[in-house]
C-alpha positions as CSV (number, residue, x, y, z in Angstrom):
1,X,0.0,0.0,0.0
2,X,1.6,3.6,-1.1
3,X,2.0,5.9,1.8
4,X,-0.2,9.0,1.8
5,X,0.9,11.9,0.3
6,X,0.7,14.6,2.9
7,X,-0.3,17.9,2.1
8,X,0.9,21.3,3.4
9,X,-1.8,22.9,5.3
10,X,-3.7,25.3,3.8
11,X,-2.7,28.9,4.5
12,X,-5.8,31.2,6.0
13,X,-7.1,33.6,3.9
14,X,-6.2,37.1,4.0
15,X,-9.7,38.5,5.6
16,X,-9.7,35.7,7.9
17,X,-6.0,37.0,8.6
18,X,-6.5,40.4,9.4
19,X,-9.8,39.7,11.5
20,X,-7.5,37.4,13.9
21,X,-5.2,40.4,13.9
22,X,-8.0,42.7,14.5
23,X,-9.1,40.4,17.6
24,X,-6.1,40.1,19.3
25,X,-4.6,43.8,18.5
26,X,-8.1,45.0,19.3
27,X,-9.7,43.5,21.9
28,X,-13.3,43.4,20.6
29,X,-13.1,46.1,19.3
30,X,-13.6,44.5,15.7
31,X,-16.2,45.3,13.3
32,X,-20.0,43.1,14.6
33,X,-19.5,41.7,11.2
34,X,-17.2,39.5,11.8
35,X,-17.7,39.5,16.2
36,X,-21.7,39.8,16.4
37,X,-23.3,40.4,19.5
38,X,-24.1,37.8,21.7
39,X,-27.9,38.1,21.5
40,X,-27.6,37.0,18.1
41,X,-25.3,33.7,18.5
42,X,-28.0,32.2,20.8
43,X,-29.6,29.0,18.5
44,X,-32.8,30.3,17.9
45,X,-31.6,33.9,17.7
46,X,-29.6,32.3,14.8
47,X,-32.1,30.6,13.0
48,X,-35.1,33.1,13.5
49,X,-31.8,35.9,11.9
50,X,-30.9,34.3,8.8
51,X,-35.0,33.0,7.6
52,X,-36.0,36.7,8.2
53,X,-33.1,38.3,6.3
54,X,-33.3,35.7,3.7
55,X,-36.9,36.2,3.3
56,X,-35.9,40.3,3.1
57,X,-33.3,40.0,0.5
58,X,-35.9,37.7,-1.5
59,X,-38.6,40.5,-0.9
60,X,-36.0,43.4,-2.4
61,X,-35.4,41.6,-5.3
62,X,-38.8,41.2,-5.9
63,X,-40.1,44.9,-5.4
64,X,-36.8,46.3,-7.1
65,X,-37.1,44.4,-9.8
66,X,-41.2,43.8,-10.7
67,X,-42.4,46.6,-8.3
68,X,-43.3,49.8,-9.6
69,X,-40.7,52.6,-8.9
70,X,-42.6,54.1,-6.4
71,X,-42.8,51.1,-3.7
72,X,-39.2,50.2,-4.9
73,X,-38.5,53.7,-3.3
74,X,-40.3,53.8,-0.3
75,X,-39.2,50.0,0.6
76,X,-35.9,50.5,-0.2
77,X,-35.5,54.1,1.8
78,X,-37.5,52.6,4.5
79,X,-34.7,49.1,5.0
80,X,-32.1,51.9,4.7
81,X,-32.6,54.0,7.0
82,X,-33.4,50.6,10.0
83,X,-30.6,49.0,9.1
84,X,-28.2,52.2,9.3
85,X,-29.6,53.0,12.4
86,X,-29.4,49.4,14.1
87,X,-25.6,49.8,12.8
88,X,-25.0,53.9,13.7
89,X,-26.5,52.7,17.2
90,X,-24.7,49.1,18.2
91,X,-21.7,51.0,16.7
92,X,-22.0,53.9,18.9
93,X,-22.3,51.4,22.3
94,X,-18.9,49.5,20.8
95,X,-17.3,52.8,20.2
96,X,-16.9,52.2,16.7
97,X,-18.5,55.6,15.2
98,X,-15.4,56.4,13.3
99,X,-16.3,53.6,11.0
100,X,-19.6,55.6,9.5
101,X,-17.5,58.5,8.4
102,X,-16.4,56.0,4.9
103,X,-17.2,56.7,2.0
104,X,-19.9,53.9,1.2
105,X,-22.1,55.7,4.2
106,X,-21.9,59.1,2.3
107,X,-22.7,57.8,-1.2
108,X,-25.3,55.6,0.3
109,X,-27.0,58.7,1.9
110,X,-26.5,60.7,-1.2
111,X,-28.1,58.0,-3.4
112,X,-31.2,58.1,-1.3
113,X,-31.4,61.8,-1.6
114,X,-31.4,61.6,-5.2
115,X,-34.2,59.0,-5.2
116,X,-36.6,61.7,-3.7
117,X,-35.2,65.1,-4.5
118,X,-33.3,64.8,-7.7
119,X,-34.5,65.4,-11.3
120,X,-34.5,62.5,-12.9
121,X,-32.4,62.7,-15.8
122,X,-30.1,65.0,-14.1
123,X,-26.2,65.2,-13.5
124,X,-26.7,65.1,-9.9
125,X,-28.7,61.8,-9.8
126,X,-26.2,60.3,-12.6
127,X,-23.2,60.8,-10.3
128,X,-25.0,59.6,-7.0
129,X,-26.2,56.5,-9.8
130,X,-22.3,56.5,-10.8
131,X,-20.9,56.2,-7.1
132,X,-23.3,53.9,-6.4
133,X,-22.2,51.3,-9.1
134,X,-18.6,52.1,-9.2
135,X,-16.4,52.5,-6.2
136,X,-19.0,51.6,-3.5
137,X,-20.6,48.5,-6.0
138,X,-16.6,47.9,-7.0
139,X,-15.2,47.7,-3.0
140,X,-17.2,44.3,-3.1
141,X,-14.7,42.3,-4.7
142,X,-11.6,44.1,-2.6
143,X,-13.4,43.3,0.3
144,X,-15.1,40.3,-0.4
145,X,-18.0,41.2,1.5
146,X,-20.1,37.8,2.2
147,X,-23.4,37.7,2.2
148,X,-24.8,37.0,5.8
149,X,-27.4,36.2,7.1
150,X,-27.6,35.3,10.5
151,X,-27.5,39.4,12.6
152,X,-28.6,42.5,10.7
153,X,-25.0,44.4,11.2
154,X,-24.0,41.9,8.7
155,X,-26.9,41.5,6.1
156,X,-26.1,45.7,6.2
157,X,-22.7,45.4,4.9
158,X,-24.1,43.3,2.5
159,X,-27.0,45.9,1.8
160,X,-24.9,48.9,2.2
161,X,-22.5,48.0,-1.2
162,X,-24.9,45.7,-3.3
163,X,-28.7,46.8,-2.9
164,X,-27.8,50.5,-4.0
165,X,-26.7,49.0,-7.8
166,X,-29.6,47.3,-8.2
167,X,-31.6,50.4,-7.4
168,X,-29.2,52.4,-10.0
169,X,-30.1,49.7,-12.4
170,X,-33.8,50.1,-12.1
171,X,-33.7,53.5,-12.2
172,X,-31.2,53.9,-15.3
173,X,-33.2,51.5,-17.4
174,X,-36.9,51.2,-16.1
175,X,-36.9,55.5,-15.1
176,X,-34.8,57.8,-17.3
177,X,-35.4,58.2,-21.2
178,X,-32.4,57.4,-23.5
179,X,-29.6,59.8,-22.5
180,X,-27.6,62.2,-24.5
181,X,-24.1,60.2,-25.9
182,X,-22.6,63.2,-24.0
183,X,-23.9,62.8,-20.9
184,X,-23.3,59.0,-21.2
185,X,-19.3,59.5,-21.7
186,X,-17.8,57.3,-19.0
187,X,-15.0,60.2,-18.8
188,X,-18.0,62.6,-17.8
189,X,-19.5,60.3,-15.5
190,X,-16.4,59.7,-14.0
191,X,-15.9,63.4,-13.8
192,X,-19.6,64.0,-12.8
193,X,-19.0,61.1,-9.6
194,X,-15.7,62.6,-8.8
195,X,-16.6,66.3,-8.5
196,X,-20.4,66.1,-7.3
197,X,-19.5,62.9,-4.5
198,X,-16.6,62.1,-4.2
199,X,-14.8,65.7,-3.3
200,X,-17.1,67.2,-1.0
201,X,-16.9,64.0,1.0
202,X,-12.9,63.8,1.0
203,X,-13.1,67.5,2.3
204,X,-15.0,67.2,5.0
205,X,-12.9,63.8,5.6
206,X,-9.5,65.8,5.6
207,X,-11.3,68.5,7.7
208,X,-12.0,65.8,10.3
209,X,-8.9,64.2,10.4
210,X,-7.0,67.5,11.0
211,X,-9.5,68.5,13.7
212,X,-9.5,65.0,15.5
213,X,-6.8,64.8,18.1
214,X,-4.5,61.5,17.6
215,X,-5.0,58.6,20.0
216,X,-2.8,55.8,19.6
217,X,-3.9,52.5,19.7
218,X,-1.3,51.3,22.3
C-alpha cells in the first residue's frame, strides 16, 4: 500500500488573517460583522436571523425588480434607513463611530437623496447612480464582502454595497429616457462622480482628520 501523500496545510485567507489580527490587536473592538453580539449567537436567535433576512433579501429583489418605482423607493429608503440606524447605534455602544464616516455611508446617503429630490435625468442623480455602481458596488470584490445572514450588522454590509446598484439599475433603465451620448461618456460620468461625491466628502474627511486629536492604539 503507497503511503499518503501529505499535504501542506492550507494557508488562511487574507480577511480571515487580518480579522485574527483585528481580535487580538483590538480586543473586541472588531467590526459586529465578523464579532456579532451575543444576542444574536444564541440558537434560535440564529435561525429566526438568517429565515427573516433571507426572506428580506428575497422581498427586495422582488419589489426592485417587478415593483413599480414608487414602492421600490419607499421600501428601499425605509430598509435603509433601519438598518443604518441598528448599525449607527450598536456601533456607537462599541465605540466604533469612526467607522460611519467612509465613504460607502456618504454615497449611500446621497443616493437616497437623489431617489426623492433629484430630477430625474439630471447630472446630480447620474453621479449619485455612478458612485453607487462604481467605487461603492466595486469595494465588493476588494473586500469580499459575504453575504450573511444570520445578525442585521452583517446583512447591512451586504445591503450597504450591493442593494444600491440594483436600485441604480432600475432606475437607469426602467426611469430615465435614453440619455444624450454626452452625458453618457464614461470620462464625464467619471468626472460628474468625482466632483459632485466624491470631493465634498474627501473634504470634509480631511477636515475631520486635522481636527481629530490623535489617539494611539497602544
Amino acid at each position: 500500500v503507497l503511503p499518503r501523500a501529505r499535504h501542506p496545510p492550507s494557508r488562511p485567507s487574507l480577511l480571515r488573517r487580518v480579522s485574527s489580527l483585528l481580535r487580538r490587536e483590538g480586543a473586541g473592538a472588531v467590526p459586529a460583522a465578523y464579532d456579532p453580539h451575543p444576542m444574536w449567537s444564541a440558537p434560535s436567535k440564529l435561525r429566526y436571523g438568517w429565515t427573516f433576512f433571507a426572506a428580506l433579501l428575497v422581498g427586495l429583489v422582488a419589489v426592485i425588480f417587478v415593483g413599480s418605482f414608487a414602492t421600490a423607493r419607499v421600501v428601499y429608503t425605509a430598509c435603509s434607513l433601519s438598518l443604518l440606524a441598528y448599525r449607527v447605534s450598536y456601533y456607537a455602544e462599541r465605540g466604533l463611530l469612526l467607522y460611519c464616516v467612509d465613504l460607502c455611508y456618504w454615497v449611500h446617503l446621497v443616493g437616497l437623496a437623489a431617489l426623492w429630490l433629484a430630477e430625474l435625468p439630471g447630472e446630480w442623480a447620474l453621479a449619485a447612480l455612478a458612485s453607487a455602481v462604481g467605487p461603492v458596488g466595486g469595494a465588493v470584490f476588494m473586500l469580499q464582502s459575504p453575504l450573511l445572514l444570520h445578525h442585521p450588522e452583517a446583512f447591512e454590509s451586504f445591503f450597504l454595497h450591493v442593494v444600491p446598484t440594483w436600485v441604480a439599475y432600475v432606475v437607469r433603465w426602467r426611469l430615465m429616457p435614453p440619455l444624450a451620448p454626452e452625458l453618457l461618456a464614461v470620462r464625464h460620468t467619471i468626472r460628474l462622480g468625482f466632483t459632485s461625491v466624491y470631493l465634498p466628502w474627501a473634504a470634509a474627511y480631511l477636515l475631520f482628520l486635522l481636527a481629530k486629536p490623535y489617539t494611539p492604539l497602544a
